[in-house]
N, C-alpha and C positions, 0 to 999 in steps of 0.2 A: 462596244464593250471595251471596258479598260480595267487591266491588270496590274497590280504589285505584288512582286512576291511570287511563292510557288503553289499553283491552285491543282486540288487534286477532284477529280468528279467523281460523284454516284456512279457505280454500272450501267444504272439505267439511266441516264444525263438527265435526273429529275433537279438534283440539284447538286452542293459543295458536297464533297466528304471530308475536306481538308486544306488549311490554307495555312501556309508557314504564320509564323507569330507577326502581329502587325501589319502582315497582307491586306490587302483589296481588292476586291472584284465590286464594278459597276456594268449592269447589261441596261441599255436602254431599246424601246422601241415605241415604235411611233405607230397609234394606232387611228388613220384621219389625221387628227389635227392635235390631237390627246395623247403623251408621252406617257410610255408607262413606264417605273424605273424599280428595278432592284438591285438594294446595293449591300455588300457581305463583305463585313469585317471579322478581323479574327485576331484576338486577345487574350494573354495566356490560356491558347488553345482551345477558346471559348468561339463560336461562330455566333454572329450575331445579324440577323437578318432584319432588311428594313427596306418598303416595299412606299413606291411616290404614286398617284396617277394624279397627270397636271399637276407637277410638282406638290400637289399635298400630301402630305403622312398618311397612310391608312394602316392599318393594324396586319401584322403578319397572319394571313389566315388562309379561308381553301382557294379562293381567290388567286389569291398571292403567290401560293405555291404553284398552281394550274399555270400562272403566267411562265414563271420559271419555266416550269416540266414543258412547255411547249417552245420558251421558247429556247430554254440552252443548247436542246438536241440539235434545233436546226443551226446553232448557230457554232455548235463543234464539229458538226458534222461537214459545214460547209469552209468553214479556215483550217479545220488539222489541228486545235488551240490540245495539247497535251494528248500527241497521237503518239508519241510512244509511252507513258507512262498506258494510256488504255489498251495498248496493241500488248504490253505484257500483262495486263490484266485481264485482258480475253482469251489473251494465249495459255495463262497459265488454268483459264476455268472448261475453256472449248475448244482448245487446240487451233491449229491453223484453219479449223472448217468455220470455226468463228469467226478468228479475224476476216476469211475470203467475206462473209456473209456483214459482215462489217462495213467492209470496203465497198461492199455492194450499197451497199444507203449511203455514201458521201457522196455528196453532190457537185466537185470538182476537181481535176485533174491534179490541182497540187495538194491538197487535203490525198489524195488517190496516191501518191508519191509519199507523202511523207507515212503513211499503214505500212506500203509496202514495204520501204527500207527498213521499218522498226522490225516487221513480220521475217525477214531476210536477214537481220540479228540478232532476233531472238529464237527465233527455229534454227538457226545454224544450218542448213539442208547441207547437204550431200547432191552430189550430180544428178541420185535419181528423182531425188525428191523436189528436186529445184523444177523439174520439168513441166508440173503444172500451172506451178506459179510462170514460169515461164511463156507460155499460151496465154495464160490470161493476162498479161503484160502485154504482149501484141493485141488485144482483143481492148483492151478495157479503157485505153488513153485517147481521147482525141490528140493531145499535145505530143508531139515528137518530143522538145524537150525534157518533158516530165518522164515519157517514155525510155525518153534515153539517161535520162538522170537512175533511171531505176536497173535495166540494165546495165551500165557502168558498177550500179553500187553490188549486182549480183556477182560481175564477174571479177570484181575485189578480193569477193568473197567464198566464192564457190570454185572448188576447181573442176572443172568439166572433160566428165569422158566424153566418148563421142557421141554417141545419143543424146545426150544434154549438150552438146556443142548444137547439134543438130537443131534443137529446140531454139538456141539461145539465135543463132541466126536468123530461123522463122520468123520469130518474134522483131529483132533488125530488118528483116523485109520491109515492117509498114511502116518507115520511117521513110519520109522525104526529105 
C-alpha cells in the first residue's frame, strides 16, 4: 500500500471515507500470479475509485468493492495505518470496551501499541480506571518493547495511587 496525503476509513475498513484534496491511496495484492490493484484519488473532495486486475481496467463494481472490504481490514489491522484517528472514532461510538475489542483483531504487537496509546489519550483514565487496561498490557504483547513502549506512555500520563501502582508493576513483571 501507498499513501499521499491524509486517509480517513469507513468504521467498518470497507473502504475510504475521506482523503485530503489531491491524496492517494494505492492497495495492491497479489493473488498467484495475478495482481489485483485498487487505487483512490481524491479531487475537490470528490473520491474517485479505479479498480486493475493484471493491470487491466475493470469497472468499479461488487467485485471491486469485495476486494477492498476484505482486503483493507487486514491490512489496517495488521500496520496500525490511522490507529488513532480510529481509536477516537470507536472511542467516541463504544467507548473503551470497543476499542479493547478492537485491539483484540490486530494482528501485531506494534499495530497492538500504537490502539493502546491512542486509547490511553483519549480516555484520559485515572488510577482506577487504568488498572484494566493495565492487566491487559501484561497479558496481550509478545514484544517487551511494544509492551514497554505502552507502559512508559501510561505512566506519562496517569498518575497512580497505589493499587494502580500495584497493577502497573504486574504488568512490568513480564518483561525480560
Amino acid at each position: 500500500m501507498t499513501m499521499h496525503g491524509k486517509v480517513t476509513f469507513a468504521d467498518d475498513l470497507t473502504d475510504v471515507k475521506a482523503m485530503s484534496d489531491g491524496g492517494s491511496m494505492t492497495l495492491r495484492s497479489w493473488s498467484g500470479v495475478i495482481p489485483h490493484t485498487v487505487e483512490i484519488t481524491s479531487s475537490n473532495g470528490t473520491l474517485d475509485h479505479t479498480y486493475y486486475v493484471a493491470g487491466l481496467k475493470r469497472p468499479w463494481d461488487d467485485e471491486a468493492r469485495r476486494f477492498l472490504s476484505i482486503q483493507l481490514p487486514a491490512l489496517v489491522r495488521q500496520t496500525g495505518i490511522g490507529a488513532e484517528d480510529r481509536v477516537k472514532s470507536i472511542f467516541g461510538k463504544d467507548g473503551v470496551s470497543g476499542v479493547l475489542m478492537e485491539i483484540d483483531l490486530l494482528r501485531g504487537d506494534y499495530a497492538r501499541r500504537l490502539y493502546f496509546t491512542a486509547l490511553i489519550d483519549v480516555a484520559r483514565f485515572d488510577s482506577a480506571g487504568v488498572q484494566p487496561i493495565l492487566q491487559r498490557v501484561g497479558q496481550t504483547f509478545t514484544s517487551d518493547y511494544d509492551r514497554r513502549e505502552v507502559l512508559e506512555h501510561i505512566a506519562s500520563r496517569v498518575t497512580h495511587a497505589r493499587n494502580a501502582a500495584a497493577a502497573y508493576a504486574q504488568a512490568r513483571t513480564t518483561l525480560k
